[in-house]
NUGUVEX-920655 format. One record per atom (N, C-alpha, C): z, x, y; atom name. Coordinates in Angstrom, 2 decimals. Atoms other than C-alpha are relative to their C-alpha. Example, Ala and Ser with C-alpha at 12.3 -4.5 7.8 and 13.67 -1.06 7.14 Angstrom:
zz,xx,yy,a
0.00,0.89,-1.19,N;
7.80,12.30,-4.50,CA;
0.00,0.90,1.20,C;
-0.06,-0.82,-1.19,N;
7.14,13.67,-1.06,CA;
0.73,-0.77,1.09,C;
***
This chain:
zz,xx,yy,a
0.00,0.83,-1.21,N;
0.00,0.00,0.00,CA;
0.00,0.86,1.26,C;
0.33,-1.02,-1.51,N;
0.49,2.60,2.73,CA;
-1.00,0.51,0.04,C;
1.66,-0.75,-0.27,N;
-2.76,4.56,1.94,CA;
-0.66,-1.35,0.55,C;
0.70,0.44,-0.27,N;
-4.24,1.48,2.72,CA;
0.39,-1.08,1.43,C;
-0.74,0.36,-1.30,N;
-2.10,0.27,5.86,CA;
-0.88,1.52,0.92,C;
0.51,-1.01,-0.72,N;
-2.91,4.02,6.80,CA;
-1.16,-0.13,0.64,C;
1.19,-0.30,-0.26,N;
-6.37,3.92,6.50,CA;
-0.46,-1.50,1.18,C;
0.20,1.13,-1.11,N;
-6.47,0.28,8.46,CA;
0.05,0.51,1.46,C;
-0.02,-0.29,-1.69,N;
-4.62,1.62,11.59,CA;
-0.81,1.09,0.36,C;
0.59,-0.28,-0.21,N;
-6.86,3.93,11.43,CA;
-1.28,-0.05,0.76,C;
0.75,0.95,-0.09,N;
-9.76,1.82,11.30,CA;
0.00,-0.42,1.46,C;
-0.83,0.81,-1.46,N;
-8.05,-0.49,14.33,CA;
-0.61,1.09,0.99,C;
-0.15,-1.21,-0.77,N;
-7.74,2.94,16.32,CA;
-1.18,0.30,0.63,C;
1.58,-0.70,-0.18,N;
-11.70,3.94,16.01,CA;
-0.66,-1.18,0.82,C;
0.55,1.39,-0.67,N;
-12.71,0.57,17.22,CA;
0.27,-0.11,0.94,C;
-0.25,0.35,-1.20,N;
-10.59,0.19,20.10,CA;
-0.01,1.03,0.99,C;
0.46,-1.23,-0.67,N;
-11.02,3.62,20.98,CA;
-0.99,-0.04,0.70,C;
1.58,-0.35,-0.02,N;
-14.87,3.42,21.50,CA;
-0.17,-0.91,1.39,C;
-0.04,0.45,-1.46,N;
-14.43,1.55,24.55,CA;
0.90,-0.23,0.95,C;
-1.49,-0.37,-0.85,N;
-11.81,1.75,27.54,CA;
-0.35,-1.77,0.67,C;
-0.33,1.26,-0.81,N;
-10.88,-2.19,28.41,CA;
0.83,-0.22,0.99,C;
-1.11,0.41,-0.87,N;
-8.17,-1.81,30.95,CA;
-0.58,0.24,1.25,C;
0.16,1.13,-1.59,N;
-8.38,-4.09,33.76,CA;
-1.69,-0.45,-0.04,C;
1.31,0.72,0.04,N;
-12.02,-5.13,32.70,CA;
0.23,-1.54,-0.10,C;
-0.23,2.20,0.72,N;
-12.38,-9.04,32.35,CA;
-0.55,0.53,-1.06,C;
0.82,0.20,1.05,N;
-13.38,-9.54,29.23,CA;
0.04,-1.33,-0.63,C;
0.86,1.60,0.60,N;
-15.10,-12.89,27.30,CA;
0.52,0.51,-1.30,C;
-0.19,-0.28,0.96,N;
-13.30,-12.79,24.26,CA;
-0.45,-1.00,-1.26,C;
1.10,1.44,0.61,N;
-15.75,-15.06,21.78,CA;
0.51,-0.12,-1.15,C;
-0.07,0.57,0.96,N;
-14.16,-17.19,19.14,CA;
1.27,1.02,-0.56,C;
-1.30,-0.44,-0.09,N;
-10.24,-15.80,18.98,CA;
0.45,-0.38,-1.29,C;
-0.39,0.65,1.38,N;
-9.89,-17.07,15.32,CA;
1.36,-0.30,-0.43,C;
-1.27,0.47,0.30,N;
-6.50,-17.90,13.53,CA;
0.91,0.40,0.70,C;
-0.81,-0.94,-0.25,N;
-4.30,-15.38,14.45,CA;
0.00,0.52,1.48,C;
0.32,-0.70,-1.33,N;
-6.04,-14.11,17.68,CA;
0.41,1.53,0.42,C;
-0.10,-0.93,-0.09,N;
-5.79,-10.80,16.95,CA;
-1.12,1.00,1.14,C;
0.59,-0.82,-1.25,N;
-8.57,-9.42,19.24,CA;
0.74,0.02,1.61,C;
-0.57,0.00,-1.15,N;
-7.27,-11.00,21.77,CA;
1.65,0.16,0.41,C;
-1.82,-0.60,0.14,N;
-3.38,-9.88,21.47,CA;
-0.62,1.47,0.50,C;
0.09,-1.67,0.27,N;
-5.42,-6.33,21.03,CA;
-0.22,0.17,1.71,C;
0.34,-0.46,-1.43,N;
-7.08,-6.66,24.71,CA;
0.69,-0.18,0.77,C;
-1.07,-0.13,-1.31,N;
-4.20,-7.88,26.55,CA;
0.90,1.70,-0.03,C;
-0.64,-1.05,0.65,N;
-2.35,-4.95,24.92,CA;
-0.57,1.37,1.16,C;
0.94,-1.49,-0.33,N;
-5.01,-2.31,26.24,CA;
-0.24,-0.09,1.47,C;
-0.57,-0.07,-1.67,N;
-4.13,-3.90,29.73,CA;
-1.76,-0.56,0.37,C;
1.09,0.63,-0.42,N;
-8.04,-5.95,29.72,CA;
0.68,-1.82,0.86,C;
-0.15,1.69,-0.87,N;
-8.01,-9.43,31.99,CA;
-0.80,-0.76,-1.00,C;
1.17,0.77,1.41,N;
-9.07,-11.78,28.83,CA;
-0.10,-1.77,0.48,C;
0.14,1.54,-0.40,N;
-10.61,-15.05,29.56,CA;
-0.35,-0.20,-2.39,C;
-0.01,0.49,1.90,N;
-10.22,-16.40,25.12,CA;
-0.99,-1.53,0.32,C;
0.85,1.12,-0.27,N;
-13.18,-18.85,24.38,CA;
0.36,0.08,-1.67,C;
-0.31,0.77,1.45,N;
-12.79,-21.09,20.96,CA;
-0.44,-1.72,-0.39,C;
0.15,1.68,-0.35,N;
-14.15,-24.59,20.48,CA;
1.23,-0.30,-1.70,C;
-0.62,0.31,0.36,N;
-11.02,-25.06,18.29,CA;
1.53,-0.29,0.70,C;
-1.45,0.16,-1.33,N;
-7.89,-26.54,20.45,CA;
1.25,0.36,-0.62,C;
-0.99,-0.64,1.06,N;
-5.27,-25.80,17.49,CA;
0.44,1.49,0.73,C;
-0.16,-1.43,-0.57,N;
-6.21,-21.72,18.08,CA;
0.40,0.25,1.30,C;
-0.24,0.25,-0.96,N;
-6.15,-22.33,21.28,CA;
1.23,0.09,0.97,C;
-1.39,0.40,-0.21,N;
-2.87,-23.71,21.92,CA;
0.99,0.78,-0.45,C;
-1.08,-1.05,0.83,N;
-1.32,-20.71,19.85,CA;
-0.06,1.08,1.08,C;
0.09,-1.50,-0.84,N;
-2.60,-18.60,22.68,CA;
0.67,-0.01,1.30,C;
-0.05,0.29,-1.37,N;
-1.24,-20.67,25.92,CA;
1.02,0.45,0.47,C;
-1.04,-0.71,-0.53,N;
2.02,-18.07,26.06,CA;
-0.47,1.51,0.16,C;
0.60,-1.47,0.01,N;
-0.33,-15.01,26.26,CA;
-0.66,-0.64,1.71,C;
0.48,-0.31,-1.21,N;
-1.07,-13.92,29.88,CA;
-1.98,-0.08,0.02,C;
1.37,0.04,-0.22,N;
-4.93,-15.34,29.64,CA;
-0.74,-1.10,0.05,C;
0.25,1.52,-0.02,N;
-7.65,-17.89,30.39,CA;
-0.52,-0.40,-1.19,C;
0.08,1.09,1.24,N;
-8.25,-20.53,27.44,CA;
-1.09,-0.86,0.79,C;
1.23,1.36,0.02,N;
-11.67,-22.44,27.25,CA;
-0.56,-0.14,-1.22,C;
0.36,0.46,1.55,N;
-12.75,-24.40,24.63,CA;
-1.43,-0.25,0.19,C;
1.30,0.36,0.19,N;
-16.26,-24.68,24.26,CA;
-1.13,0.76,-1.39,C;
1.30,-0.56,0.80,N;
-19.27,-24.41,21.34,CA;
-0.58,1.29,0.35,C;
0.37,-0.90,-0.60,N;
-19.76,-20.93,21.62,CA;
-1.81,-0.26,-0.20,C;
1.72,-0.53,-0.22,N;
-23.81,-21.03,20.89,CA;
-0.61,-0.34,1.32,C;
-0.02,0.75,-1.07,N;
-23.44,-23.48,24.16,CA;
0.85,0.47,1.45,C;
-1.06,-0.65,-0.76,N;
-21.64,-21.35,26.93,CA;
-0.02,-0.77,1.37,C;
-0.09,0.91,-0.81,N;
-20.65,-23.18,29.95,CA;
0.13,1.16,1.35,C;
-0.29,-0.90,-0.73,N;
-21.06,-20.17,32.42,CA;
-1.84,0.25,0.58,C;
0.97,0.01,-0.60,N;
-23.98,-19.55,34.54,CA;
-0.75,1.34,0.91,C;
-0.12,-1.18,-0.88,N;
-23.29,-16.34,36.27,CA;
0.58,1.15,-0.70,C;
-1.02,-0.79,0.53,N;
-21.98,-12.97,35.93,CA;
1.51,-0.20,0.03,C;
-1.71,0.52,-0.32,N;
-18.27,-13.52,35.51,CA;
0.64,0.98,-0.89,C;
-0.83,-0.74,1.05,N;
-17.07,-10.83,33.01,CA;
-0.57,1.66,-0.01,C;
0.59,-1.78,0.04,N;
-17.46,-6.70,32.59,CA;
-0.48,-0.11,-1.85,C;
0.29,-0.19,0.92,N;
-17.67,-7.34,28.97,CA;
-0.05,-0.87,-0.79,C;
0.08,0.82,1.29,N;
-18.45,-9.86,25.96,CA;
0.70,0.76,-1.37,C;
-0.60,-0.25,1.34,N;
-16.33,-9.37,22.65,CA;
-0.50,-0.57,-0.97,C;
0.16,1.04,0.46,N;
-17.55,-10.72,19.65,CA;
0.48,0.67,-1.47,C;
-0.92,-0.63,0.86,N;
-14.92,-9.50,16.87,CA;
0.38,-0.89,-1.15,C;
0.24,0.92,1.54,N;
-15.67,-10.98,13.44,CA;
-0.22,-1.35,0.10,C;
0.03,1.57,-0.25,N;
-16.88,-14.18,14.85,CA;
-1.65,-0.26,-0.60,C;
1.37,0.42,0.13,N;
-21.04,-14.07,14.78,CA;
-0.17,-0.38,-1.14,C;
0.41,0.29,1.49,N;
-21.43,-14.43,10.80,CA;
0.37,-1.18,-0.27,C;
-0.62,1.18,0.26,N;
-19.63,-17.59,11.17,CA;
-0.74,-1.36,0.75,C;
0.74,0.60,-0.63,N;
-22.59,-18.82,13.64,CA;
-1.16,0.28,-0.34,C;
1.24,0.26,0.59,N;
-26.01,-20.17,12.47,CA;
-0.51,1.03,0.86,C;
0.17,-1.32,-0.79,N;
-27.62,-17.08,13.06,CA;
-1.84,-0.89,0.73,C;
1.47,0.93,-0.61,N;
-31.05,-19.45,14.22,CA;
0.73,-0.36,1.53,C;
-0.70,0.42,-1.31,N;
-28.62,-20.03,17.52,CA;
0.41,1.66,0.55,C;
-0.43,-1.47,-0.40,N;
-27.79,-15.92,17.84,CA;
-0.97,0.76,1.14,C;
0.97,-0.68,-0.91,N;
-31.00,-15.14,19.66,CA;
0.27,-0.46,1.71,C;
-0.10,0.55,-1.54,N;
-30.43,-17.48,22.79,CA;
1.35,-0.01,0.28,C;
-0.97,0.01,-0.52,N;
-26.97,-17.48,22.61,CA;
0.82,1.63,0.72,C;
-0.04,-1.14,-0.99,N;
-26.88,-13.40,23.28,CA;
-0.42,-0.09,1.21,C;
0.40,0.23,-1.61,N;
-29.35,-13.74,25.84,CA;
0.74,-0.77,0.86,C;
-1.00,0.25,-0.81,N;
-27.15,-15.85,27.37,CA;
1.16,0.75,0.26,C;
-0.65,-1.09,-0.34,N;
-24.73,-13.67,27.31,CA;
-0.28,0.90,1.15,C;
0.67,-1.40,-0.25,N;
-27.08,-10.77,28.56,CA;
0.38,-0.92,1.49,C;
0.19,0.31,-1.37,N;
-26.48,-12.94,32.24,CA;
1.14,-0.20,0.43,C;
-0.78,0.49,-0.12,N;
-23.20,-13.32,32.36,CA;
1.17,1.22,0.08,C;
-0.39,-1.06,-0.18,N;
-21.93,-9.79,31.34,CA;
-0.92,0.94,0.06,C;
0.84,-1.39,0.10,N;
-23.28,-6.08,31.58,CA;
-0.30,0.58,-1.33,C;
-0.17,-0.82,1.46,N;
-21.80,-5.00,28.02,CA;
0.39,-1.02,-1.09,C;
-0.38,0.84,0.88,N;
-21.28,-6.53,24.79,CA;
0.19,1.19,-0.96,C;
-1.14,-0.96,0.96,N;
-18.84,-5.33,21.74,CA;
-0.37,-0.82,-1.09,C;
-0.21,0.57,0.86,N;
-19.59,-6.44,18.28,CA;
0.41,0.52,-1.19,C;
-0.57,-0.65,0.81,N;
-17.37,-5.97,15.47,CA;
-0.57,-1.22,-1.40,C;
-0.08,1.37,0.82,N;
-18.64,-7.53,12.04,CA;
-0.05,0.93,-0.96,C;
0.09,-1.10,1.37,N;
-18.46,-6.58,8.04,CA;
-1.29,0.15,-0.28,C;
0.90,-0.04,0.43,N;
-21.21,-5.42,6.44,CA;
-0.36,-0.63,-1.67,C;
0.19,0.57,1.45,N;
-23.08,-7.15,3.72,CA;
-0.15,0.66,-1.32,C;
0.15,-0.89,1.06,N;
-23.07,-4.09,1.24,CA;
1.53,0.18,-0.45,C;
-1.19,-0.04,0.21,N;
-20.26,-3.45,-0.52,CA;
0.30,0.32,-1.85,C;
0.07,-0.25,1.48,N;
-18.63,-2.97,-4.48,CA;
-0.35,-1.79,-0.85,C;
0.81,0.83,0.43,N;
-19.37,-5.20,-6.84,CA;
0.92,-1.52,0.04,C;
-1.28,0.93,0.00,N;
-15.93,-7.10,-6.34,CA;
-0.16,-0.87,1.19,C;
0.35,0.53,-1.65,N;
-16.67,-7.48,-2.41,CA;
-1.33,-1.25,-0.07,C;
1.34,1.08,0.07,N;
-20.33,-9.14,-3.39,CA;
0.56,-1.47,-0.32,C;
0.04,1.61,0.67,N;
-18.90,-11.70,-5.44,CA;
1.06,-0.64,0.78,C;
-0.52,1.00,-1.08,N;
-16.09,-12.58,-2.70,CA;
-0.81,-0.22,1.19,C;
0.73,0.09,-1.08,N;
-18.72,-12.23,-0.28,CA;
-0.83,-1.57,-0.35,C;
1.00,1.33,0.83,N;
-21.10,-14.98,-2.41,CA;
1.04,-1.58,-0.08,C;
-0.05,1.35,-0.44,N;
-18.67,-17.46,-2.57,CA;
1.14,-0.80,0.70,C;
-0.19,0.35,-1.30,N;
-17.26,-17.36,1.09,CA;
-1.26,-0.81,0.38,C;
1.19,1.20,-0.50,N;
-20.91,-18.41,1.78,CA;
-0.39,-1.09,-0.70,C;
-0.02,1.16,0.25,N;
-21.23,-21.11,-0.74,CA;
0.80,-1.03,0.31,C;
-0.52,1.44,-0.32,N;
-18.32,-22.80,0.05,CA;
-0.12,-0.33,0.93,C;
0.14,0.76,-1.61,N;
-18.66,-22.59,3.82,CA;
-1.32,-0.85,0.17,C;
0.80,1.11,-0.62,N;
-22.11,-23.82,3.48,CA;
0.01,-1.32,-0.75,C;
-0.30,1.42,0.42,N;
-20.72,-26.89,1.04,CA;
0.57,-0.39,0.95,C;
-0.38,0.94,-0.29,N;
-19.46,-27.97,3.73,CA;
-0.06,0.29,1.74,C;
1.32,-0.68,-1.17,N;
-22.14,-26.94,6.71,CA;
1.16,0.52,0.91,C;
-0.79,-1.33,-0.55,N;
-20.35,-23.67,7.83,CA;
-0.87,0.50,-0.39,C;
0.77,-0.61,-0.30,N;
-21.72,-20.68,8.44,CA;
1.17,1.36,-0.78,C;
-0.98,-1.61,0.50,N;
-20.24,-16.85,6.36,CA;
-1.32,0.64,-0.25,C;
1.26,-0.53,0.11,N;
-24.00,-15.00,6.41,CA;
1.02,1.45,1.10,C;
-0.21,-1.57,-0.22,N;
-22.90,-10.85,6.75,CA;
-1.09,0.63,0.28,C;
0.91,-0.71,-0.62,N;
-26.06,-9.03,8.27,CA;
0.08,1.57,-0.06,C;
-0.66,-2.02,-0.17,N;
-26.41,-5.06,8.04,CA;
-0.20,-0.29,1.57,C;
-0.22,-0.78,-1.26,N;
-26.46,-2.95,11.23,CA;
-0.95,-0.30,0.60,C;
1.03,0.17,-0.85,N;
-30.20,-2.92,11.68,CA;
-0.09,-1.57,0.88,C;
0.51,0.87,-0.51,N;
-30.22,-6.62,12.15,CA;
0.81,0.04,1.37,C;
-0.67,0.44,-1.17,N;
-27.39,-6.84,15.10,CA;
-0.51,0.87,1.18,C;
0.17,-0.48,-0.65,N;
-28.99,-3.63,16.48,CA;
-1.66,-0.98,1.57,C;
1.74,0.42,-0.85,N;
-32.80,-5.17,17.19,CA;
0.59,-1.82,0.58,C;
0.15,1.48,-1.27,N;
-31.31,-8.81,18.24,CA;
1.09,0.45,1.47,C;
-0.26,0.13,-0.87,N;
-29.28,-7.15,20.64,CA;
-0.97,0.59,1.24,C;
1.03,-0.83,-0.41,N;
-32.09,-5.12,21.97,CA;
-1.06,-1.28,0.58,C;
1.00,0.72,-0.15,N;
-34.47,-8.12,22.04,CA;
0.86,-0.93,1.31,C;
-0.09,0.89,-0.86,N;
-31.82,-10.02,23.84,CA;
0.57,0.70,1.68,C;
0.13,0.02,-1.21,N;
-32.01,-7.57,26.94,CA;
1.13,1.21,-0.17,C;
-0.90,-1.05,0.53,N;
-29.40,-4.75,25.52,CA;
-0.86,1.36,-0.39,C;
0.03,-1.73,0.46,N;
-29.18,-0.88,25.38,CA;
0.76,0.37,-0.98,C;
-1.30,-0.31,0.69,N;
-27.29,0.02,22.48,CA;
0.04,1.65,0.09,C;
-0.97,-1.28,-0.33,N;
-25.13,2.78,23.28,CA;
0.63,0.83,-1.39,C;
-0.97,-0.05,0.78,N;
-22.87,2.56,20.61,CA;
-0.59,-0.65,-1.80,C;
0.35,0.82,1.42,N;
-24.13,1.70,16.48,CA;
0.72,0.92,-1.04,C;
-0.67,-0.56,1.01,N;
-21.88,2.83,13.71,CA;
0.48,-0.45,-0.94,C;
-0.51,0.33,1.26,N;
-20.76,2.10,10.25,CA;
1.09,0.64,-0.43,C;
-1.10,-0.44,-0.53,N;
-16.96,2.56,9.85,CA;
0.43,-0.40,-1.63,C;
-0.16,0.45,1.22,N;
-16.35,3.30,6.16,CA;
1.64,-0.61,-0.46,C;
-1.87,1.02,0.91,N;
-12.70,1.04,3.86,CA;
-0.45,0.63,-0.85,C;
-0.40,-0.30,1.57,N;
-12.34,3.41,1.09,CA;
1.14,0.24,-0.76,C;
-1.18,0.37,0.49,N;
-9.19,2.21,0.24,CA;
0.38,-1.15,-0.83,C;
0.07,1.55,0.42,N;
-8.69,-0.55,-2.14,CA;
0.98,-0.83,0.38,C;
-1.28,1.22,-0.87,N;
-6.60,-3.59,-1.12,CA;
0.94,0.04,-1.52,C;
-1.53,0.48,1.26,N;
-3.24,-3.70,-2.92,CA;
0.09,-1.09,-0.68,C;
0.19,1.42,0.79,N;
-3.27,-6.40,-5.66,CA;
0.90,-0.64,0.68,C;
-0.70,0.99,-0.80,N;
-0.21,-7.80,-3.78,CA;
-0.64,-0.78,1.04,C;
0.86,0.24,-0.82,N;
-2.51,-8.23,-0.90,CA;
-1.12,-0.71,-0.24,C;
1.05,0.70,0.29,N;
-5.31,-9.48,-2.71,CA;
0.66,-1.61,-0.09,C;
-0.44,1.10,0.21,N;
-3.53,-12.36,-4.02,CA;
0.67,-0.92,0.73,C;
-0.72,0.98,-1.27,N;
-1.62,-13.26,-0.61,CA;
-1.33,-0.50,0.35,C;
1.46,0.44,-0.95,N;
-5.42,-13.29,0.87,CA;
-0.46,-1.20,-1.19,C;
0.89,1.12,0.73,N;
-6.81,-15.45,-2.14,CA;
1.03,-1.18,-0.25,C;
-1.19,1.50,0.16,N;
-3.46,-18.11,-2.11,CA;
-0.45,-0.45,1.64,C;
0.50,1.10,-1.09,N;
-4.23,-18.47,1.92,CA;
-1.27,-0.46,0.05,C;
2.06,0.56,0.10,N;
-8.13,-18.56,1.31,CA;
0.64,-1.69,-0.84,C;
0.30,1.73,0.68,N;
-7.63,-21.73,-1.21,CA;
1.03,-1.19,0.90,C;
-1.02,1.14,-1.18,N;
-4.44,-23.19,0.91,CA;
-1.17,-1.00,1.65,C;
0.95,-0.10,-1.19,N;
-6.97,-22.98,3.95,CA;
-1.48,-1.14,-0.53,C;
0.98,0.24,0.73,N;
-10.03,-24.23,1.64,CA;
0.30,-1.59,-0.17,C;
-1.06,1.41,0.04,N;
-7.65,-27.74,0.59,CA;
-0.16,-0.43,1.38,C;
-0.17,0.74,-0.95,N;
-7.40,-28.39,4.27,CA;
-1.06,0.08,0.46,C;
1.02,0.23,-0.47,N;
-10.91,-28.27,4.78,CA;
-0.93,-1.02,-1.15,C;
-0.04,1.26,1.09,N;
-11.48,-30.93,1.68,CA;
-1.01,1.46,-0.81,C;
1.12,-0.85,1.28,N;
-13.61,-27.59,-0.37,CA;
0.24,-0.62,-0.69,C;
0.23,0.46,1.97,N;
-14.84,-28.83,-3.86,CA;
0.85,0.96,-0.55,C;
-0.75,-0.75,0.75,N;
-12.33,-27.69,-6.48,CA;
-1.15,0.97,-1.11,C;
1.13,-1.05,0.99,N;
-15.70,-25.38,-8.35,CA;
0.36,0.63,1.27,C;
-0.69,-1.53,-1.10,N;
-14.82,-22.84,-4.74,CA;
0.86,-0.16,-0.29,C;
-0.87,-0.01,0.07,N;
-11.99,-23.29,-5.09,CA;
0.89,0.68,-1.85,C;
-0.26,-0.83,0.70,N;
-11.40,-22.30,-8.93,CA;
-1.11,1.14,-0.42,C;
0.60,-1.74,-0.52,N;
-13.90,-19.39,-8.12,CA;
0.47,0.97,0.43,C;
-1.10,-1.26,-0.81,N;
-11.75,-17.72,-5.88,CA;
1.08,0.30,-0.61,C;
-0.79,-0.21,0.97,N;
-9.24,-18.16,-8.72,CA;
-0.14,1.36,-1.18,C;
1.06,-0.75,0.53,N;
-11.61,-16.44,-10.98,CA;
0.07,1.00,0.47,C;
0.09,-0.84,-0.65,N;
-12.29,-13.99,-8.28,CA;
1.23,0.79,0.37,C;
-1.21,-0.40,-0.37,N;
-8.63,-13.36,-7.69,CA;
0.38,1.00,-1.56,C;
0.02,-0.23,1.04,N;
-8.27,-12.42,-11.15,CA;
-1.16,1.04,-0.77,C;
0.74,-0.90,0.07,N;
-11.68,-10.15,-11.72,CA;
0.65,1.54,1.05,C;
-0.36,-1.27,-1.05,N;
-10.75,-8.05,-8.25,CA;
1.48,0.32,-0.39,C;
-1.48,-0.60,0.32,N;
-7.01,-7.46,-9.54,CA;
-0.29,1.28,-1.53,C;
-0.07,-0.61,1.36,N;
-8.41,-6.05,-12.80,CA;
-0.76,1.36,0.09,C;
1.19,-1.15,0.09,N;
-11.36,-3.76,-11.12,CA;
0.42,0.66,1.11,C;
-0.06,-0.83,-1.40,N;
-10.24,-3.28,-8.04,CA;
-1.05,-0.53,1.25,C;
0.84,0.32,-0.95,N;
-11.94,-4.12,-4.61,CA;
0.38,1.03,1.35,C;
0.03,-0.25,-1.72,N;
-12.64,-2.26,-1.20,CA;
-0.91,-0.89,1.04,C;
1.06,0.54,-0.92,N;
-14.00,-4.00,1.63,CA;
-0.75,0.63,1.09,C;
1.30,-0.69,-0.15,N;
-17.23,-2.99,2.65,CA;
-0.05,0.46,1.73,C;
0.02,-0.66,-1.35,N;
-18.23,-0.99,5.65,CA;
-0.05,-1.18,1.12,C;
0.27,0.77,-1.22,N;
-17.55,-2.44,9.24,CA;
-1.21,0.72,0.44,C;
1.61,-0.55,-0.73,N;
-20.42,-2.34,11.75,CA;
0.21,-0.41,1.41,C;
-0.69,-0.16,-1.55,N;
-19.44,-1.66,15.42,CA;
-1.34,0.46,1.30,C;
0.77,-0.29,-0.79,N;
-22.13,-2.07,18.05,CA;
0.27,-0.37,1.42,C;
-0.65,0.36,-1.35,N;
-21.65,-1.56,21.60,CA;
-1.56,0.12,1.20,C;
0.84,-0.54,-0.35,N;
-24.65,-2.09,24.12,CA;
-0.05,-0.98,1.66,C;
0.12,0.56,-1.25,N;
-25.35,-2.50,27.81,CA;
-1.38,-0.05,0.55,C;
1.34,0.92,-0.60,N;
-28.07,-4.54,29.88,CA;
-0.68,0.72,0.65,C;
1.53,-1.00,-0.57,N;
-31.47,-2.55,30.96,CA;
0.20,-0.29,1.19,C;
***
């Protein structure tokens, strides 16, 4: 468990390193459960405006020093420049990527720079098959879990008016502690139940909980692109 705590804050470290946020605004896109990005940028002393069209997440954030708007991210309600930077920290794979082209470009008018942190779709053979059926169940039940390599985030950010500065692949060769596996695959199905998943995902990830304890799993390279507007 510590080699692989180690190698995380590690991880954490290289990421938030690679760009200096303090006192930038920053657009922090789609703040997910926990709102760990955005805990990270107040932290690093950034001005975070948190966007989420979920009011739940939301409402977990309204004792953190930042602004809260709820809106459809593919749909941004902004018109102008208003931010030094766009975040978009494990959120895009979770948006129909047929909405990714116009919804950067929108972006591209609003800030200078954009930050994207997402996993990559390569991985062992343990990662594939939790990778396979994150995306079946999300799309039983029209969600979006589609992982992209590098090249693709490089050329749509490029197309949508971006310099990339910054493109790197940030290897996990640490395996996750079976303790760990099995906390992550009890909240995956807890989580799964309150979204009505079919019980076939649901005893998959069972399945899957039970293969990756026996072989082992690392999760697959991140992919960290950072690029600013021509």
């Amino acid at each position: 468990m510590l080699n692989y705590k180690m190698e995380q804050k590690k991880i954490e470290d290289k990421i938030w390193s690679s760009i200096n946020v303090k006192n930038l605004r920053v657009i922090d896109f789609g703040i997910g459960e926990d709102a760990v990005s955005t805990k990270k940028l107040i932290e690093l002393g950034a001005k975070v405006i948190a966007i989420d069209n979920d009011m739940d997440k939301l409402k977990k954030c309204k004792h953190m020093n930042t602004q809260l708007i709820r809106c459809d991210i593919p749909h941004l309600p902004f018109n102008k420049k208003i931010s030094d930077l766009a975040l978009f920290y494990f959120t895009l794979h979770e948006i129909n990527s047929r909405f990714h082209e116009k919804m950067i470009s929108d972006v591209s008018m609003i800030t200078p720079k954009i930050m994207i942190v997402e996993p990559s779709p390569e991985g062992c053979k343990a990662y594939r098959l939790y990778e396979s059926i994150w995306h079946d169940a999300m799309q039983s039940i029209d969600r979006f879990e589609i992982y992209r390599p590098l090249s693709y985030w490089k050329a749509l950010i490029r197309r949508c008016g971006f310099k990339v500065t910054v493109s790197e692949k940030i290897s996990q060769n640490v395996k996750i502690p079976p303790a760990l596996l099995e906390s992550m695959a009890r909240d995956t199905i807890k989580n799964w139940k309150k979204l009505s998943i079919k019980d076939v995902y649901i005893d998959k990830m069972k399945d899957f909980l039970d293969y990756a304890q026996k072989n082992g799993m690392k999760w697959s390279d991140l992919i960290l692109i950072i690029g600013e507007t021509v």
